[in-house]
C-alpha positions, 0 to 999 in steps of 0.5 A, a space after each residue: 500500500 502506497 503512502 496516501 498523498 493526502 496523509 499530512 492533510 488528514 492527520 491535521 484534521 484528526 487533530 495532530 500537526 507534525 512536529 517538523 524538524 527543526 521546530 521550537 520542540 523540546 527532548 527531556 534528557 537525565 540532566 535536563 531538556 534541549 532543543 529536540 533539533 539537538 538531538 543529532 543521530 541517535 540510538 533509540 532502543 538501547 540498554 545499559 542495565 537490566 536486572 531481570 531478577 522480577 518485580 518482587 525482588 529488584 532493588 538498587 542495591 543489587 548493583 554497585 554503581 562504580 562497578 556498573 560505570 566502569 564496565 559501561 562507560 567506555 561503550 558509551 564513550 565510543 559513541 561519538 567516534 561513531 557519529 551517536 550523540 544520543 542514546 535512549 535507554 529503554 530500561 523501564 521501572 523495575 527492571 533496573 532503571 537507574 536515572 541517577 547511574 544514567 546522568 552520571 554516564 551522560 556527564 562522564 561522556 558527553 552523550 546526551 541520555 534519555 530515561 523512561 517512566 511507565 510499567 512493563 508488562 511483558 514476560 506475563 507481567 513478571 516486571 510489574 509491581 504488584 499495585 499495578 494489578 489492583 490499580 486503575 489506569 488513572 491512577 497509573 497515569 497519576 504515578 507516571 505523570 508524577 514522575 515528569 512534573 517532580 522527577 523520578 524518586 528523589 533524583 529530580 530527573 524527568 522522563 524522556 518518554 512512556 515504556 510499557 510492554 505487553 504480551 505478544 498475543 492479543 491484549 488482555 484486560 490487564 495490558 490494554 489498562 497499561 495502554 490507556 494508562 500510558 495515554 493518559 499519561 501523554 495527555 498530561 505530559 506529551 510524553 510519546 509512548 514507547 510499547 514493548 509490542 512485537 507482531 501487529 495484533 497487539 500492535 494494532 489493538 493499542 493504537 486503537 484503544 490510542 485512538 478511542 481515548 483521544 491519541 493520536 497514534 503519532 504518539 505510539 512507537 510500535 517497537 520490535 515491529 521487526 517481529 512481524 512477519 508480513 511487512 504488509 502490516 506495517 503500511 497499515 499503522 504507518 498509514 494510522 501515524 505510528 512510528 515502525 521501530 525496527 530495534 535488534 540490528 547485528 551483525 548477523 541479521 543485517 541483511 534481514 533488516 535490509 529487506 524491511 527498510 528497502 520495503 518501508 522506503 519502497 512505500 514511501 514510510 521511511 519519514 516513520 522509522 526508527 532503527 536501533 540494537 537493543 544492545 548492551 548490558 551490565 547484568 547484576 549478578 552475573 561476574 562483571 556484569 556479563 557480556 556487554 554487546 556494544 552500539 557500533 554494528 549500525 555505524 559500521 556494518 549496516 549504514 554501509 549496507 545501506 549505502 550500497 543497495 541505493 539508500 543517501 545520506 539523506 535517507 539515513 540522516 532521515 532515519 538517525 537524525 530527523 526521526 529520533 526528533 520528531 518521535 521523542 520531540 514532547 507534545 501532546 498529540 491528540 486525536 479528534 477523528 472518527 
């Protein structure tokens, strides 16, 4: 399906105006917001901790903060010789977000770092904490809209975005509270939503709860849609407004991602796609934190394959620069159509 040449005009009057690159636009990072065309090009599915011991028994205390910077930082140190000026840590609460370790990174290497509010609910809900059973979604909201005005804990760092998660099946009742929860929250906020989704049902059901609940799905970043397999299926929430977030490039399925994005430019949906690892990370509990998969395979592997099978420069400052802007850029994206 070939992008409609009247899409700019519909989503205006279903309520939404495109950011456009450039414009007077904020990114909220660890130590503090900038322009959103500041961001420059950008990894936005990355990880430089996870703990994945469950809900019940996480604590800060189960990692050492020295320890974690000295494995981690000169990862991110070598973003730079990379072109990567900012990187988007989708880490949500719960399973190992530390705001405060992240803005220590971010003064120590110059990178300009995003963190997250929300609950993941992925993995049948091992991640959650157990008042997000009982909880309404407004109040969900209220914890998470808490965290952008007054700061995450006692840290005063904001949210850069919404992570939440579900299961890849079909949404149940518990999930689709997440999504609504997640919508309220960029209402309030206009924090753009970033859902840990996979194949398109559930992909699909979210952007439609999104839009039953005055959301725009501009607001909705479909992430690990690499997992679907019809690609069909992503001209059909690109034509909604949703964002296509192919997130697992490495070395090994390099041309695997090829074939996806040359489809996506084939039908004129590259202006909504977003590309990253999903790499990293310091693994408490493990000796030394564990293996750390690094960020260059897009830099030096996959934007040369790219270059080769007729993509520019221009598409690839499209997909690292002028994307990662307008998805991450805060504004409340509402949604007034039928």
């Amino acid at each position: 399906m070939k992008k409609p040449l009247l899409l700019l005009i519909i989503v205006t009057l279903s309520g939404w105006i495109p950011a456009g690159f450039g414009q007077n636009l904020e990114i909220m990072t660890v130590k503090g917001p900038i322009p959103a065309n500041q961001m420059g090009r950008s990894l936005i599915h990355e990880h430089l901790l996870v703990d994945f011991i469950g809900a019940d028994k996480i604590t800060s205390s189960r990692w050492d903060q020295a320890a974690v910077l000295q494995k981690v930082e000169p990862y991110v140190a070598a973003l730079p010789e990379l072109k990567i000026r900012t990187l988007v840590s989708c880490t949500p609460a719960y399973l190992g977000r530390d705001p405060e370790l992240l803005r220590k990174i971010s003064e120590q290497t110059g990178i300009q770092i995003l963190t997250n509010t929300g609950y993941y609910g992925a993995v049948d809900n091992a991640y959650l904490p157990a008042h997000a059973f009982s909880s309404s979604a407004e109040t969900l909201a209220g914890i998470w809209t808490d965290e952008w005005k007054n700061g995450i804990g006692q840290t005063g760092i904001k949210p850069g975005f919404i992570k939440i998660g579900v299961n890849s099946d079909s949404l149940s009742e518990l999930h689709q509270k997440l999504i609504l929860a997640a919508g309220l929250t960029h209402k309030q906020t206009g924090l753009t939503i970033a859902s840990h989704t996979g194949p398109f049902l559930p992909a699909k059901q979210q952007v439609a709860l999104l839009k039953a609940n005055g959301v725009h799905p501009s607001a909705f970043i479909w992430v690990h849609a690499q997992n679907e397999r019809n690609k069909e299926n992503y001209s059909l929430l690109a034509a909604e407004g949703a964002w296509i977030s192919l997130d697992g490039v490495q070395p090994s399925n390099l041309q695997d991602y090829l074939e996806k994005l040359s489809y996506l430019k084939e039908q004129g949906w590259l202006e909504q796609v977003l590309i990253s690892h999903d790499a990293g990370w310091y693994r408490p509990g493990e000796e030394d934190g564990g293996d750390f998969r690094d960020f260059s395979a897009i830099s030096t592997q996959f934007i040369p394959l790219l270059l080769k099978n007729g993509f520019t420069e221009a598409e690839i400052d499209q997909l690292l620069v002028k994307n990662p802007a307008n998805a991450f850029a805060i504004q409340k994206r509402t949604y007034t159509g039928n």
